[in-house]
mmCIF file of the N, C-alpha and C atoms, coordinates in Angstrom:
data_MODEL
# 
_entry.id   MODEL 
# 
loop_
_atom_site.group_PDB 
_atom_site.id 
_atom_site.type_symbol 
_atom_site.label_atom_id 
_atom_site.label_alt_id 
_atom_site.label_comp_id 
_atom_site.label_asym_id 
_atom_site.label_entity_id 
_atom_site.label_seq_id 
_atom_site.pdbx_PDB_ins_code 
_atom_site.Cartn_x 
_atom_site.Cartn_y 
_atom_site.Cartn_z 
_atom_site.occupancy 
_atom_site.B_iso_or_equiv 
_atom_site.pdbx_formal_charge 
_atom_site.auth_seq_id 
_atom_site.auth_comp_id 
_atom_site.auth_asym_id 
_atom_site.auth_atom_id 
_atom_site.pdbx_PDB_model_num 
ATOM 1   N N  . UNK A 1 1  ? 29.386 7.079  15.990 1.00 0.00 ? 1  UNK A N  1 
ATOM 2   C CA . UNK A 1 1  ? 29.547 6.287  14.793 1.00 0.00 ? 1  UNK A CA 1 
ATOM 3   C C  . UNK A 1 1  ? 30.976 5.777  14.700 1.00 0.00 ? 1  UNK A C  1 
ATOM 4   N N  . UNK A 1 2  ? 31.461 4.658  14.690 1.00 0.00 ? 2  UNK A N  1 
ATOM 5   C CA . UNK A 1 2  ? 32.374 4.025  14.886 1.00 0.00 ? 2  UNK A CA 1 
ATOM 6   C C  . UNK A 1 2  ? 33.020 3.581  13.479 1.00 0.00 ? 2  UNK A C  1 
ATOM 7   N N  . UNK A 1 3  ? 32.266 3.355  12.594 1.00 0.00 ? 3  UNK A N  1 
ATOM 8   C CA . UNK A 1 3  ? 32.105 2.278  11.317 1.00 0.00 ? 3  UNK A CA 1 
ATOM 9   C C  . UNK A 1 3  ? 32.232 3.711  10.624 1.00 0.00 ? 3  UNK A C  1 
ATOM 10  N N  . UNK A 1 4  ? 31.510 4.968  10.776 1.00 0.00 ? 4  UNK A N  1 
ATOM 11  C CA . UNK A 1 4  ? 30.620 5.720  10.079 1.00 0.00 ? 4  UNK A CA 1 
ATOM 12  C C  . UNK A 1 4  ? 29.928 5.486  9.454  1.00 0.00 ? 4  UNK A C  1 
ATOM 13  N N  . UNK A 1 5  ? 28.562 4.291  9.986  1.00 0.00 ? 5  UNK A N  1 
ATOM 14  C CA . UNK A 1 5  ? 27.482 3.883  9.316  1.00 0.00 ? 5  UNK A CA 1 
ATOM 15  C C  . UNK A 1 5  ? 26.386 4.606  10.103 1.00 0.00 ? 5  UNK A C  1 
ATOM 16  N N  . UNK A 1 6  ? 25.517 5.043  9.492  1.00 0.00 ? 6  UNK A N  1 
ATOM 17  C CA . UNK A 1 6  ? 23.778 5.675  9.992  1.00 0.00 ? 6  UNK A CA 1 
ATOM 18  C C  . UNK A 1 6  ? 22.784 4.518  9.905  1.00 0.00 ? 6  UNK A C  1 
ATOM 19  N N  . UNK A 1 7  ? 22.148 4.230  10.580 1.00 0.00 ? 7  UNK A N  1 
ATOM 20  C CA . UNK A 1 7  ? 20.946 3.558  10.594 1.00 0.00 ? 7  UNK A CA 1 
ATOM 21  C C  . UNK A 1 7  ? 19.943 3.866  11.053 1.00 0.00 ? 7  UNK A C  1 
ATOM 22  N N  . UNK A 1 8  ? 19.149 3.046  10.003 1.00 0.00 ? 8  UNK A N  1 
ATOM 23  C CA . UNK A 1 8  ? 17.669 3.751  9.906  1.00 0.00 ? 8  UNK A CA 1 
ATOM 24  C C  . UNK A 1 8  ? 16.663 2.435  10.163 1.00 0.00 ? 8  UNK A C  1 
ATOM 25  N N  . UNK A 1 9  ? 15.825 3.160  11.531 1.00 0.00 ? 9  UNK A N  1 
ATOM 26  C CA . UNK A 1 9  ? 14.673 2.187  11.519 1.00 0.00 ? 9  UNK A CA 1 
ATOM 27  C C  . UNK A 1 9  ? 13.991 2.150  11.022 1.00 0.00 ? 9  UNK A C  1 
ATOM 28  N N  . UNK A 1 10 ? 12.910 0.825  10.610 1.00 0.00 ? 10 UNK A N  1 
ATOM 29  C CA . UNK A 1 10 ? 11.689 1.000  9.815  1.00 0.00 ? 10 UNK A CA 1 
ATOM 30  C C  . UNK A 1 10 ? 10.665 0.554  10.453 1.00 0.00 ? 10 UNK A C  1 
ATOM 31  N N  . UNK A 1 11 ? 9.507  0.896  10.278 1.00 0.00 ? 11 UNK A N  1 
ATOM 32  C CA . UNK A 1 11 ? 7.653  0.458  10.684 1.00 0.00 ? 11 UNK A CA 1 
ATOM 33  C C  . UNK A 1 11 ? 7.687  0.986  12.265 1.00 0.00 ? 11 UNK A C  1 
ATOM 34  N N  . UNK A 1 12 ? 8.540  2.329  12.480 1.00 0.00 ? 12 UNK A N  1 
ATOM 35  C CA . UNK A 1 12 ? 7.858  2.728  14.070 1.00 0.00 ? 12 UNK A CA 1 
ATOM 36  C C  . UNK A 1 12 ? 6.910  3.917  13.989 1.00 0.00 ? 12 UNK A C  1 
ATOM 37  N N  . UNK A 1 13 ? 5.715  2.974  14.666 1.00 0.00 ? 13 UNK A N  1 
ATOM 38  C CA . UNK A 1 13 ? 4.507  2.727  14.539 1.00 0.00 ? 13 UNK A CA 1 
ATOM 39  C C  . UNK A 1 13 ? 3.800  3.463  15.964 1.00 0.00 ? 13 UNK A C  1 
ATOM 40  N N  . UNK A 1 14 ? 4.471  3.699  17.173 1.00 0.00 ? 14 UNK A N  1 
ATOM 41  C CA . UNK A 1 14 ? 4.685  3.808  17.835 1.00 0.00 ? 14 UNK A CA 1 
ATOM 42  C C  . UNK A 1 14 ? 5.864  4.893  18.748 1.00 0.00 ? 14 UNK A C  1 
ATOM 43  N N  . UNK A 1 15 ? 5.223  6.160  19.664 1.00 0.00 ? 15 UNK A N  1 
ATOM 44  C CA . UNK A 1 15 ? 6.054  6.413  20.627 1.00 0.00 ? 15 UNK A CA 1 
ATOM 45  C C  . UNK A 1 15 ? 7.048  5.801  21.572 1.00 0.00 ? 15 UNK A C  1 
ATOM 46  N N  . UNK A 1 16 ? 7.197  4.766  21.968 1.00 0.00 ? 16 UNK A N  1 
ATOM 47  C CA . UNK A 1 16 ? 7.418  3.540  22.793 1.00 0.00 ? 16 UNK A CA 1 
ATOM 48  C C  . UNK A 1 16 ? 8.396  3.468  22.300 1.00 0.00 ? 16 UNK A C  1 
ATOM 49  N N  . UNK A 1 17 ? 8.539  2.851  20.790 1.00 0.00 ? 17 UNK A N  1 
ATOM 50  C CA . UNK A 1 17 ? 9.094  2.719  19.911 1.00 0.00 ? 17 UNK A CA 1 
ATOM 51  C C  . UNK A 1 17 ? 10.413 3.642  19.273 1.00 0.00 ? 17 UNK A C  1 
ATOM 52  N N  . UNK A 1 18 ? 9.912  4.313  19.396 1.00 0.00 ? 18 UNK A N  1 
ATOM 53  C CA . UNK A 1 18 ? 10.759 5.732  18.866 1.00 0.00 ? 18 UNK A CA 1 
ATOM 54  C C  . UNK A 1 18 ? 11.602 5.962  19.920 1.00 0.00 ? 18 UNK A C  1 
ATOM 55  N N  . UNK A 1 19 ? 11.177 6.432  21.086 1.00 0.00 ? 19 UNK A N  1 
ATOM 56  C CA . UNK A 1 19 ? 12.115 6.617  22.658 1.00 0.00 ? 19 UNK A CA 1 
ATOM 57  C C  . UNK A 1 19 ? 13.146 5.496  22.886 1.00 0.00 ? 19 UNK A C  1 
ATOM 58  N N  . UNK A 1 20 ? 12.756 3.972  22.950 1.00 0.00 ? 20 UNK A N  1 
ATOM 59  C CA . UNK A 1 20 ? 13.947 3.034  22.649 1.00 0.00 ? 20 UNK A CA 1 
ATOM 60  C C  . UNK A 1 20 ? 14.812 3.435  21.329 1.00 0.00 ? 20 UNK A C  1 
ATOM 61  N N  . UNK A 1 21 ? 14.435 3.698  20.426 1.00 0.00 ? 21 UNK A N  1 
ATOM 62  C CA . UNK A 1 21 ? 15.063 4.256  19.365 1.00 0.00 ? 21 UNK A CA 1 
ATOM 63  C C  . UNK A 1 21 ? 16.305 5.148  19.993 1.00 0.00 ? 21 UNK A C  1 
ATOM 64  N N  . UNK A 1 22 ? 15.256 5.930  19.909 1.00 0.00 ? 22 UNK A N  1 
ATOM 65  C CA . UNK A 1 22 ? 16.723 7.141  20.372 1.00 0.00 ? 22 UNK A CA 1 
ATOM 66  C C  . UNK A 1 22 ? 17.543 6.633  21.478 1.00 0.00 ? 22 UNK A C  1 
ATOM 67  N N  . UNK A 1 23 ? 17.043 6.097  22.870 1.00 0.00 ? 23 UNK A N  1 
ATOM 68  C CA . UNK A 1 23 ? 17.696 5.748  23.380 1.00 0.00 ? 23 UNK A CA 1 
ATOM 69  C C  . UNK A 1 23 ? 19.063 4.611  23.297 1.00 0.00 ? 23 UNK A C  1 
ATOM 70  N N  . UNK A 1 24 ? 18.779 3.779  22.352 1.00 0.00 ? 24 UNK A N  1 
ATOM 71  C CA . UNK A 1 24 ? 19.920 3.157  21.591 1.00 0.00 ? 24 UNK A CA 1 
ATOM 72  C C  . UNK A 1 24 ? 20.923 3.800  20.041 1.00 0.00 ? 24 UNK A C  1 
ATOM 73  N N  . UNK A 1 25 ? 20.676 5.036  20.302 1.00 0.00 ? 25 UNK A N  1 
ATOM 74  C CA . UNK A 1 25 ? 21.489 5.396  19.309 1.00 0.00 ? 25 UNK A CA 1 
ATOM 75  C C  . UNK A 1 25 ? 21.028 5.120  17.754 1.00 0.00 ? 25 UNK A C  1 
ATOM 76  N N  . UNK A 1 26 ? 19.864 5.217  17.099 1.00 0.00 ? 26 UNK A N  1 
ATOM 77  C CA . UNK A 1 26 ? 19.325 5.115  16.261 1.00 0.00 ? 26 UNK A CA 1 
ATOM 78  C C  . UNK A 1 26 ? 19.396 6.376  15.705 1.00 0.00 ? 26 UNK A C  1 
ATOM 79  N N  . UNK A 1 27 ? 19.967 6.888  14.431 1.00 0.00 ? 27 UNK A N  1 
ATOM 80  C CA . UNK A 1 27 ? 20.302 8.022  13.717 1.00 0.00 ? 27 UNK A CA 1 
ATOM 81  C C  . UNK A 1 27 ? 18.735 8.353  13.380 1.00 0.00 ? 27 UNK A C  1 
ATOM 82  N N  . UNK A 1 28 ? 17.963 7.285  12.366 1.00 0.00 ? 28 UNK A N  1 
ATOM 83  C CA . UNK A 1 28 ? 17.181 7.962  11.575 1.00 0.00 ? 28 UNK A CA 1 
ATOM 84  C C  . UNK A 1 28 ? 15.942 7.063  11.908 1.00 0.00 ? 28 UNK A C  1 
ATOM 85  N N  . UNK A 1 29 ? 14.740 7.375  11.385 1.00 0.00 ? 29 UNK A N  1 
ATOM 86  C CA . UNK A 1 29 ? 13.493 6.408  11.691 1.00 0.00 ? 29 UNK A CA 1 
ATOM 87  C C  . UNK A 1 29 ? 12.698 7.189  10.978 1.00 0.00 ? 29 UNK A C  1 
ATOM 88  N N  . UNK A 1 30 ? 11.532 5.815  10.291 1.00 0.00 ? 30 UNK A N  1 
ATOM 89  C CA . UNK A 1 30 ? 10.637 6.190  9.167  1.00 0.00 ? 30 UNK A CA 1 
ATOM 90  C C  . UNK A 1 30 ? 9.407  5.261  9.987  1.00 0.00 ? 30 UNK A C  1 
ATOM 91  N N  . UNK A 1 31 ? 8.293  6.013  9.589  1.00 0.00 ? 31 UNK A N  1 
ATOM 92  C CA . UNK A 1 31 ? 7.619  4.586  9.588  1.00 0.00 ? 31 UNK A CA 1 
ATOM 93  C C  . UNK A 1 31 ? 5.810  5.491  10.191 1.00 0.00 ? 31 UNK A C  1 
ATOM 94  N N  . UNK A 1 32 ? 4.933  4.966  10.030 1.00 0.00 ? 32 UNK A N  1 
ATOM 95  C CA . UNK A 1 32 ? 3.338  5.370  10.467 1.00 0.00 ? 32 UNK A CA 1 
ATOM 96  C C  . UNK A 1 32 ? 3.204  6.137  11.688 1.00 0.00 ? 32 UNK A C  1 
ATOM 97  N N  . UNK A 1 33 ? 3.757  6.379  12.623 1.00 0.00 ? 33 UNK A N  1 
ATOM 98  C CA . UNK A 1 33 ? 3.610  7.219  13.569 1.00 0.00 ? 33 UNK A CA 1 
ATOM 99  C C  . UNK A 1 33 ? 4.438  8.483  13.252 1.00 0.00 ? 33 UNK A C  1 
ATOM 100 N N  . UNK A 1 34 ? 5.574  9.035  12.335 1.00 0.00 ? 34 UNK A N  1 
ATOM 101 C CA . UNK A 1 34 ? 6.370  9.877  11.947 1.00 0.00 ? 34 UNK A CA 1 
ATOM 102 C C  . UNK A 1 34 ? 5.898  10.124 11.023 1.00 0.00 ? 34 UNK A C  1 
ATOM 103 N N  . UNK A 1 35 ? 4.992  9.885  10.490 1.00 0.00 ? 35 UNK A N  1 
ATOM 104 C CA . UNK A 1 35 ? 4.092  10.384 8.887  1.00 0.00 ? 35 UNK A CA 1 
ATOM 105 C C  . UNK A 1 35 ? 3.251  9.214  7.867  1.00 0.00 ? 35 UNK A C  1 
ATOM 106 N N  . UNK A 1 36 ? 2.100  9.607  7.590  1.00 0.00 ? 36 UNK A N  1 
ATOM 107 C CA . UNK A 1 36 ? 1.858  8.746  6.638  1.00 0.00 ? 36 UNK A CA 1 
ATOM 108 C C  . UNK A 1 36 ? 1.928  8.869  5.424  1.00 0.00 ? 36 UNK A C  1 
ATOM 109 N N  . UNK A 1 37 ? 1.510  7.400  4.421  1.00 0.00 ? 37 UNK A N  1 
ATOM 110 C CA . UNK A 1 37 ? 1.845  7.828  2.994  1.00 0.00 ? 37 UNK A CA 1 
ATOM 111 C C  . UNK A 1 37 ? 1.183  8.772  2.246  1.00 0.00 ? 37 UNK A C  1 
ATOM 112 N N  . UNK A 1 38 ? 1.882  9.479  1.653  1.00 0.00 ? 38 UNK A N  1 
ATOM 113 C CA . UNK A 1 38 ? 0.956  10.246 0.889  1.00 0.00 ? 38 UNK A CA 1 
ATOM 114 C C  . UNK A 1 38 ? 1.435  9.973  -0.663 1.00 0.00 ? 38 UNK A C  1 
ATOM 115 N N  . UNK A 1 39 ? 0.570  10.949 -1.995 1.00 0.00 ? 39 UNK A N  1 
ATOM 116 C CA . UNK A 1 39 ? 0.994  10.759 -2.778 1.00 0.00 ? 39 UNK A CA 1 
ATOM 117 C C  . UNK A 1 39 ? 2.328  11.783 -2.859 1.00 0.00 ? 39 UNK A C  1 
ATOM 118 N N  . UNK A 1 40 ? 3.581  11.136 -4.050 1.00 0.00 ? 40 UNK A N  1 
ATOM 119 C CA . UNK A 1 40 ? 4.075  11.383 -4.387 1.00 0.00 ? 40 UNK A CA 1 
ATOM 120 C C  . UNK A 1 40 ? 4.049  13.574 -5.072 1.00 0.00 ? 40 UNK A C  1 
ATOM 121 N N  . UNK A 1 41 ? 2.888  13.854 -5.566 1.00 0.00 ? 41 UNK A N  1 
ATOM 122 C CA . UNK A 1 41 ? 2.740  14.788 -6.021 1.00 0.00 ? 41 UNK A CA 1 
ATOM 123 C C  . UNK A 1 41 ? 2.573  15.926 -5.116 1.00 0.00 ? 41 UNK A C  1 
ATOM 124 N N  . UNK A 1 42 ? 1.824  15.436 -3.688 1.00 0.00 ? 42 UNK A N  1 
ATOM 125 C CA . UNK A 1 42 ? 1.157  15.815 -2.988 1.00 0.00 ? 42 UNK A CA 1 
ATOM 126 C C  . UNK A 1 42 ? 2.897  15.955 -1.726 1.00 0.00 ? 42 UNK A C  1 
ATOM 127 N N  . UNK A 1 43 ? 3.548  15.200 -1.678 1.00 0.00 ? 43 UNK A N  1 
ATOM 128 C CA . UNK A 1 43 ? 5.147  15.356 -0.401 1.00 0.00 ? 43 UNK A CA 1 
ATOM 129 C C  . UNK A 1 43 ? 5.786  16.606 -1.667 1.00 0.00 ? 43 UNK A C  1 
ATOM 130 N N  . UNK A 1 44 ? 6.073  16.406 -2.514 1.00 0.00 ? 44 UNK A N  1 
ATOM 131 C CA . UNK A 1 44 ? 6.748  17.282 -3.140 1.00 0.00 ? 44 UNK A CA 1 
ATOM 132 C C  . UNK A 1 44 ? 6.042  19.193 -3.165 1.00 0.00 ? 44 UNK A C  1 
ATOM 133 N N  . UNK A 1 45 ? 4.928  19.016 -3.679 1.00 0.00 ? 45 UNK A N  1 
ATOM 134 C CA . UNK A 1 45 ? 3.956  20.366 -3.311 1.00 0.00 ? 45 UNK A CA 1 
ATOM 135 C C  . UNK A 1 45 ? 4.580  20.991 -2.141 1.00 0.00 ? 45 UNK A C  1 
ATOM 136 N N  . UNK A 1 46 ? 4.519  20.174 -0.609 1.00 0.00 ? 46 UNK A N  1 
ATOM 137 C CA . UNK A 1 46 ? 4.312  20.156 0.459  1.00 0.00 ? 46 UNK A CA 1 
ATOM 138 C C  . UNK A 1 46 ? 6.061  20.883 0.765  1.00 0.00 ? 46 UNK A C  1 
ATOM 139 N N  . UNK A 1 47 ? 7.478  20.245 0.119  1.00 0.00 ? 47 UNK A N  1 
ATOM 140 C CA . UNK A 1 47 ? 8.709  20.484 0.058  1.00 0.00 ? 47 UNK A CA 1 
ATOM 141 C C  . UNK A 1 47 ? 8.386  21.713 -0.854 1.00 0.00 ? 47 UNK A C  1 
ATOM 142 N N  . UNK A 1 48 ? 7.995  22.362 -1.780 1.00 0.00 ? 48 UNK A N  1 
ATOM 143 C CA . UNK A 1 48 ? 8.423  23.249 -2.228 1.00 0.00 ? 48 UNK A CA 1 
ATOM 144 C C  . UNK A 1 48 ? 7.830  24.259 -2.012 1.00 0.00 ? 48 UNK A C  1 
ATOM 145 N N  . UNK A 1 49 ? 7.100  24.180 -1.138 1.00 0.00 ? 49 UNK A N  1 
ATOM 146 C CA . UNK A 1 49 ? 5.944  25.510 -0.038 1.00 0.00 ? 49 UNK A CA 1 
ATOM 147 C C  . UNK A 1 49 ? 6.909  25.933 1.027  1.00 0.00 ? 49 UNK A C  1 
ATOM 148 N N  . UNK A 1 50 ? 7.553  24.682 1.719  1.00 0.00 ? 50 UNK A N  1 
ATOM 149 C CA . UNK A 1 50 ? 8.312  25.020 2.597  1.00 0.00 ? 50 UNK A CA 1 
ATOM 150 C C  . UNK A 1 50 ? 9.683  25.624 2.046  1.00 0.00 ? 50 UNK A C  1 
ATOM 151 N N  . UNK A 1 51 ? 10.587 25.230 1.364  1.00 0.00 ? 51 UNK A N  1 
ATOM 152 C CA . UNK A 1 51 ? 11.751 25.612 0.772  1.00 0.00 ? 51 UNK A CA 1 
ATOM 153 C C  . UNK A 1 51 ? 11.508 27.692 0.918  1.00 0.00 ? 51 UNK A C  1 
ATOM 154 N N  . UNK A 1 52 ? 10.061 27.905 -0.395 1.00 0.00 ? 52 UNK A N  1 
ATOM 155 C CA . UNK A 1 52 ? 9.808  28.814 -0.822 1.00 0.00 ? 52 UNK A CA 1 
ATOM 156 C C  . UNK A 1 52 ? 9.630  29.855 0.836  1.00 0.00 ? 52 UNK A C  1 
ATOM 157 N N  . UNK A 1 53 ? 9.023  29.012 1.115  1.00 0.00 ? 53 UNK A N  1 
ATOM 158 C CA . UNK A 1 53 ? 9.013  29.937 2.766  1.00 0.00 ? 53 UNK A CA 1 
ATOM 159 C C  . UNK A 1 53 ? 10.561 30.180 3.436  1.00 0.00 ? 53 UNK A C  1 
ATOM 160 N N  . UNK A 1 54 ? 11.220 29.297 3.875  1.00 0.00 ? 54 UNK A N  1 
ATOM 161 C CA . UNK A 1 54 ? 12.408 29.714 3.965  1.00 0.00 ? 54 UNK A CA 1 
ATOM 162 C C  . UNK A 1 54 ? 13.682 30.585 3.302  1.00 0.00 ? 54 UNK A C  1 
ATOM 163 N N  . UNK A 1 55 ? 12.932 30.238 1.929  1.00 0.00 ? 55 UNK A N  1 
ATOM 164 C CA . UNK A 1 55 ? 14.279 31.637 1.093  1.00 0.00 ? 55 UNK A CA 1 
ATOM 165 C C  . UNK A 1 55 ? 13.447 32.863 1.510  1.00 0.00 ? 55 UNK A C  1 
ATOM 166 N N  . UNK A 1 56 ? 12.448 33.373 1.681  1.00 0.00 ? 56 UNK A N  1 
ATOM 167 C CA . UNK A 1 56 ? 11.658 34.870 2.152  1.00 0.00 ? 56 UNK A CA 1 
ATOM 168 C C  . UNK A 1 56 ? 11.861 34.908 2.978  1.00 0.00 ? 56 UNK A C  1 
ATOM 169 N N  . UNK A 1 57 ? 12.701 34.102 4.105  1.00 0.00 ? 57 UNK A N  1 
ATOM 170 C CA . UNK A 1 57 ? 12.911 34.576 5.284  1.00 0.00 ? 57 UNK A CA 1 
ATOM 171 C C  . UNK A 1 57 ? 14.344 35.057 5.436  1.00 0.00 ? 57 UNK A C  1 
ATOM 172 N N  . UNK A 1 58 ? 15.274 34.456 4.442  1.00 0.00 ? 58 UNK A N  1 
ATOM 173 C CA . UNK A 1 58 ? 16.575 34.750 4.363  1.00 0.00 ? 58 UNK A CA 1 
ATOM 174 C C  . UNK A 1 58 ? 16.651 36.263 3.733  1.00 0.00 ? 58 UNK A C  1 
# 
């Protein structure tokens, strides 16, 4: 990081995709092959199952 800017790809959709990614230095990436949408109620549930699992392990 030169600037100290992160960038983030969007709509990879695709493995193919992702590997050029990384291979050019791409920090972050979102998009249909890395997860789909879900509801809002339903990602959060999902974060606080996991959180809760990790403090019982500490």
């Amino acid at each position: 990081m030169v600037m100290n800017i992160e960038i983030i790809a969007k709509h990879v959709e695709n493995i193919f995709t992702l590997n050029q990614l990384k291979e050019i230095g791409i920090d972050y990436a979102q998009g249909f092959y890395l997860d789909k949408p879900e509801s809002m109620n339903k990602k959060f549930k999902s974060i606080e199952k996991s959180t809760q699992k990790q403090s019982v392990r500490h």
